[in-house]
N, C-alpha and C positions, 0 to 999 in steps of 0.2 A: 671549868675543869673538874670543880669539884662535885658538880651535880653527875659529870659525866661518869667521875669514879663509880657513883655510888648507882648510877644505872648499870655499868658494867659489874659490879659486884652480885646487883639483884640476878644476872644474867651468866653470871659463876657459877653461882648458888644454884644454877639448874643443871650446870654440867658436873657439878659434883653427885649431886642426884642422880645425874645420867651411869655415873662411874660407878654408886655404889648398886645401880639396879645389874650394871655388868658383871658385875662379881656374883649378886644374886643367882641372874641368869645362867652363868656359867655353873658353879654349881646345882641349878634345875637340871638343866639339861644331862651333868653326869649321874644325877640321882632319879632322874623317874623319867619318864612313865610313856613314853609316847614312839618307844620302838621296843615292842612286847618282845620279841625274840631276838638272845645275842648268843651266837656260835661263838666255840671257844676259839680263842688265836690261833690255833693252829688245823680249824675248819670240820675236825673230827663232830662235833654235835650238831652239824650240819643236817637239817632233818631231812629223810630220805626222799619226802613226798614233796619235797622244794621246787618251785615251778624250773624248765627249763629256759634259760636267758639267753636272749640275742644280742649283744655287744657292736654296738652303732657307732662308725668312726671316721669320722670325715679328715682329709688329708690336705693339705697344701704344704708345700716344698717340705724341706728340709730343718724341721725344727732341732734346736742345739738337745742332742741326746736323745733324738727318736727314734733310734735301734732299741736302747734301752729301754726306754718308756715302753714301745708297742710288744716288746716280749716280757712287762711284766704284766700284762691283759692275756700274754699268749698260754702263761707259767701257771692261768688261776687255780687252784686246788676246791674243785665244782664240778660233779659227774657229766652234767648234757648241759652248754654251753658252744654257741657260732661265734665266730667274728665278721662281721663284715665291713669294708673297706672302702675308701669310694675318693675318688680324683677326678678331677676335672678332664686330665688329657692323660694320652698312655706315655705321654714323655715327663711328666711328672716323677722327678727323683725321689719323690715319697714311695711312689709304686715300684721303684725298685726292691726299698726296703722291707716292703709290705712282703714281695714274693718270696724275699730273703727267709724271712720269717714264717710264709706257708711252708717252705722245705724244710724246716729247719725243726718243725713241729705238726708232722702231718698227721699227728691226731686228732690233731685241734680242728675241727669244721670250719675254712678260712674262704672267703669269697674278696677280690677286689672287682670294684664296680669303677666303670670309667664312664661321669657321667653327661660330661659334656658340660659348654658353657649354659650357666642359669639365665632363666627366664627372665629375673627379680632377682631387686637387691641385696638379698641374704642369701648366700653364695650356701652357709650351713645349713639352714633349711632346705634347700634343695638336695641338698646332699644325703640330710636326713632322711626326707620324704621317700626319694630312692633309695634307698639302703630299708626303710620300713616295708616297702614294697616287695622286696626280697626276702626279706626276715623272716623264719620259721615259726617262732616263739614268740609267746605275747606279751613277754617281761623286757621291755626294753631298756638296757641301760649305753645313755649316749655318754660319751668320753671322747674329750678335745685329745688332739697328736700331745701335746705337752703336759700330759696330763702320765701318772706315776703308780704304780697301784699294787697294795699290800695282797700276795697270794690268798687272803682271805675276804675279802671282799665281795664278791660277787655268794659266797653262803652268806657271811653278815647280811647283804640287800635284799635277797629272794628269800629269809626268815622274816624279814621285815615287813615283806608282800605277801606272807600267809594271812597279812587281815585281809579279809576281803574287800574293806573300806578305803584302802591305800589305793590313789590316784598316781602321786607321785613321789618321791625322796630326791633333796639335794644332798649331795655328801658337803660336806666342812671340808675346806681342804689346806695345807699345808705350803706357804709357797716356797719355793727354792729357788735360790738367784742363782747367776752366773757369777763369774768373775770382774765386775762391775759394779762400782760406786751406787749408781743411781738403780742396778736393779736390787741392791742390798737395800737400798731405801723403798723399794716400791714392797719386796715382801715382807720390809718389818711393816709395811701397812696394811697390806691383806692379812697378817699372821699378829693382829693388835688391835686395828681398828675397824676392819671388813663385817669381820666375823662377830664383834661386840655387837655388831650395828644390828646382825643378822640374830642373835640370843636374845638381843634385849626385847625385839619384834617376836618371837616368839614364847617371850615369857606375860608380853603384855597384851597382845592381840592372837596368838598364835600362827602359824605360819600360814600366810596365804601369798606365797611366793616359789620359784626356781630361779638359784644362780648361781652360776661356776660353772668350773670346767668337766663337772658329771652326775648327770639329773640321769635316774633312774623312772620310768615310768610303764605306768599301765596300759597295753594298746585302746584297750577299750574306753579308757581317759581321753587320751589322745583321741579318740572316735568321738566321745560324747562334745568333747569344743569347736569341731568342723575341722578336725586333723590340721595338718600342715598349710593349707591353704589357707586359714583363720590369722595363722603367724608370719606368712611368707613378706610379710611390709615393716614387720619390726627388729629394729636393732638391736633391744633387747629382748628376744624371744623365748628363751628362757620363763624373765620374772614374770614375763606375761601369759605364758604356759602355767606356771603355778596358778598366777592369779584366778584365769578362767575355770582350770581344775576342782578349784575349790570352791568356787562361784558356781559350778555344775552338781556339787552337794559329795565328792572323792574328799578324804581326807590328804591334806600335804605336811610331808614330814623335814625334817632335820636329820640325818640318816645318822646311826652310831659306828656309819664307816668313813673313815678320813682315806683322805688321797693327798698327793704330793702333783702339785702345780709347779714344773718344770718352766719358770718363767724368762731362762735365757741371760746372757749376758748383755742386756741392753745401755747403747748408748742414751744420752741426756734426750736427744732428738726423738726417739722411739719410743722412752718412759713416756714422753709429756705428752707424745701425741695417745699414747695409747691409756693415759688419764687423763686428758682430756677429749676423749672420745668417752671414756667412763661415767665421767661428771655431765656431762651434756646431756648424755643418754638418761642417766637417771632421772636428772631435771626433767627430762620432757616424760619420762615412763612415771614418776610418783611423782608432781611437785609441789605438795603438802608437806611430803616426806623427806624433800631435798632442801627444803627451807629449813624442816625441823634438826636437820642435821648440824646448825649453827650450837645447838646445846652439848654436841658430838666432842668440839674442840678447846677442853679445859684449860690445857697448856698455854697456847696461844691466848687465849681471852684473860689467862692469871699475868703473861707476861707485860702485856697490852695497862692492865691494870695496875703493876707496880711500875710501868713505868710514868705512867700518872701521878699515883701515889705511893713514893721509894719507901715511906712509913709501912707500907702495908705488906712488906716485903713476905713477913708469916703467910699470908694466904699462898703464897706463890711456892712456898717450901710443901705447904701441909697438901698443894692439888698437885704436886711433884711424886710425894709419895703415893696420893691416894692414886693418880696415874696409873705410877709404875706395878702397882697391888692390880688392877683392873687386866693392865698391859698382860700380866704374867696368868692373869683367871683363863683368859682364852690361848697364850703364846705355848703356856705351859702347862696348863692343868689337862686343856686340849687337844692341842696341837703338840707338844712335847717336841716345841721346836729349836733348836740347838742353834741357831741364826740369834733369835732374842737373848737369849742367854750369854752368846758371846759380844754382844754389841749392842745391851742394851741400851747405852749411850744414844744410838741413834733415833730413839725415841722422840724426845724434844726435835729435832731438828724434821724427822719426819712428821710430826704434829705440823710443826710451821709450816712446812712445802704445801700438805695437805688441807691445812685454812686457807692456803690461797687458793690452788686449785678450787678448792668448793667455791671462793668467788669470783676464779674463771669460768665456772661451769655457767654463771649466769648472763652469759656473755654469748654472741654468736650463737651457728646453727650448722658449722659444717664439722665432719668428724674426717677423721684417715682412717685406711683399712685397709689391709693388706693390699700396697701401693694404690689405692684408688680413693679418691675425695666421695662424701657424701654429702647431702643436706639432712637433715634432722627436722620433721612435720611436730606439730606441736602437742600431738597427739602419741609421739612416741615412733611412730612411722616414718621409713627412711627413701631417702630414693640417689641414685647418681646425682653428682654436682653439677654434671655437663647436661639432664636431660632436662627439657621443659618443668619452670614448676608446678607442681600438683594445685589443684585447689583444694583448703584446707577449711572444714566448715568447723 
C-alpha cells in the first residue's frame, strides 16, 4: 500500500503541473496574440472591408429554447450576413420555428433547406455540405440549434479572418444547463475542465484542432482537405476538420468570441449517454491524448491517495485550492460564468463523475445519437449499429 501511495503521489505531482500550466494558459490566451483584431462590444469598430459571412445551421427537432437561441444569430449587429437552415423533412418542428423567425426579420437573408434523409452517418455533415452548396459567402460560420450568441460575434470572427492565413476559429463556449441536477453537473464540466484541456493544448502545441458547437471557417480550407466528403465517416468532425486544416499549412485558432451552449435540461439517461458518446469518440479520435488525460484529474487521484494515506490529508487540501484557482482561470477569467460561481461546490463531485467516465471511455464501441445506436471504428469513424461491420485496417 505504501509503495502504491507513493506511485500515486509521483502521479499527482503531474496533475498539479497540469493545474498550474491552466492557469498559465488562461492567462496566454487573454493577453496575446493570436487573434490580431478585436472589435469593440458593442460592434461599432467593426472594420468596413470585413468579409461577408454565411451562417450555417443544421436543425433537428426542438431544442429546449430554440426560438431564442436562433433569433440571437438572427439579432447579429454585421452589415452583409445569410442564414441558412436546413432539416431533414418539412414536418420538422424546427422548420416551423425557423420561418417564424424569416418573418419576423425579413432583412436578414434567411434560406431553410429541406434536405432529406443522409446518405452516411453524420446526419450534420450532410446537412452542412448542403447548406455550403447554397451559401453565398466564403466565410463560413457553422453553429449547432443549442448554441446562443452575443450580437457581436459574427464582427469579432470576420476581424479575425482578415489574416489571410486563418483556415479556421473555434469559439470557447459557455455552457448553460437547464433545470436539472445532472445538466448543472455536465456544464460545470464543459465551463472548468473542457476548455482547460482545450488552453493548455494551445499553449503547448498550439491549436491543431475544431470543437464545439461553432467553428467558424474558410471555404477555401474546407476546399484544400477534400471538403465534406473527407469528414462525412466521422463522429468527431469537427476536431478533425481542424486537424486536417492545419496539417494543409491554414493557421487554426481559439476565437476571442465566446458563445453560450444551451445544453437543456437533461436527465441522468441523456447526460451519460451523451458523455459517453464524448469519451469514446475522443478515445478513438486522439488516443495518445485521451490516455494523457489521466494527468487532467487532480481531485480524484488526491482523494484516492489520502485515502491510502489519511497522514497525507495536506496534499488533498493544498490540490483542493490549487483546483478551485484553475476551475475559476477558465469559469471566470473566461467564460464569466455565473453557474460556477454559484455552485462551486459541485466541482469535487463533477471531478469524480468525470474520472470515471474517462474510464468508461475505454470500454466498448457503440455510441447514442439522436435516438439511434452507432458503432465507433478505431480510426475515429462511425457507422449504424444495425448495418454490416466495416472493415477496419
Amino acid at each position: 500500500m505504501a509503495l502504491a501511495a507513493v506511485v500515486l503521489l509521483v502521479a499527482l505531482t503531474g496533475t498539479l503541473v497540469y493545474l498550474v500550466l491552466v492557469i498559465v494558459a488562461a492567462r496566454h490566451y487573454l493577453a496575446t496574440g493570436d487573434r490580431p483584431h478585436r472589435p469593440s462590444v458593442d460592434g461599432a469598430a467593426c472594420p468596413r472591408s470585413a468579409a461577408p459571412v454565411s451562417i450555417l445551421k443544421p436543425l433537428h427537432g426542438l431544442d429546449e429554447g430554440l426560438e431564442e437561441n436562433l433569433r440571437s444569430w438572427f439579432r447579429q449587429e454585421y452589415p452583409d450576413f445569410e442564414i441558412l437552415l436546413a432539416v431533414r423533412a418539412a414536418g420538422d418542428p424546427a422548420a416551423e420555428v425557423a420561418e417564424k423567425l424569416r418573418q419576423e426579420y425579413p432583412q436578414v437573408p434567411a434560406r431553410l433547406l429541406v434536405t432529406g434523409e443522409p446518405p452516411y452517418a453524420n446526419a450534420k455533415v450532410f446537412s452542412l455540405d448542403r447548406m455550403m452548396g447554397e451559401a453565398r459567402h466564403d466565410l463560413l460560420v457553422m453553429s449547432d440549434s443549442d448554441t446562443r450568441a452575443r450580437p457581436d460575434l459574427l464582427a469579432t470572427v470576420a476581424a479575425e479572418f482578415q489574416d489571410p492565413r486563418l483556415g479556421v476559429a473555434t469559439c470557447p463556449y459557455r455552457a448553460v444547463p437547464g433545470h436539472s441536477f445532472w445538466s448543472a453537473l455536465e456544464a460545470i464540466m464543459m465551463n472548468t475542465e473542457f476548455l482547460a484541456g482545450l488552453l493548455v493544448a494551445r499553449l503547448v502545441e498550439g491549436v491543431r484542432f475544431a470543437v464545439g458547437p461553432c467553428v467558424a471557417a474558410r471555404r477555401e480550407a474546407l476546399a484544400a482537405i477534400g471538403g465534406w466528403e473527407r469528414l462525412q465517416d466521422y463522429l468527431a468532425e469537427d476536431f478533425v476538420m481542424g486537424a486536417l486544416v492545419a496539417e494543409a499549412g491554414y493557421q487554426v485558432i481559439l476565437s476571442s468570441a465566446t458563445i453560450e451552449h444551451r445544453i437543456g435540461a437533461q436527465d441522468f439517461r441523456a447526460s451519460f449517454e451523451h458523455r459517453l458518446r464524448w469519451v469514446r469518440s475522443t478515445r478513438r479520435s486522439r488516443p495518445w491524448g485521451y490516455l494523457g488525460q489521466f494527468f487532467t484529474y487532480p481531485l480524484p487521484l488526491a482523494l484516492i491517495l489520502t485515502a491510502l494515506q489519511p497522514a497525507w490529508w495536506p496534499v488533498l487540501a493544498a490540490t483542493a485550492v490549487l483546483r478551485a484557482y484553475a476551475a475559476w482561470a477558465t469559469a471566470g477569467w473566461i467564460l464569466h460564468d455565473p453557474l460556477t460561481a454559484r455552485r462551486w461546490w459541485l466541482v469535487p463531485l463533477e471531478d469524480a463523475l468525470s474520472f470515471l467516465m474517462w474510464i468508461a471511455g475505454f470500454f466498448g464501441n457503440s455510441v447514442a445519437w439522436r435516438g439511434r445506436r452507432y458503432r465507433l471504428l478505431v480510426d475515429g469513424r462511425f457507422e449504424p449499429a444495425d448495418s454490416p461491420p466495416r472493415l477496419e485496417h
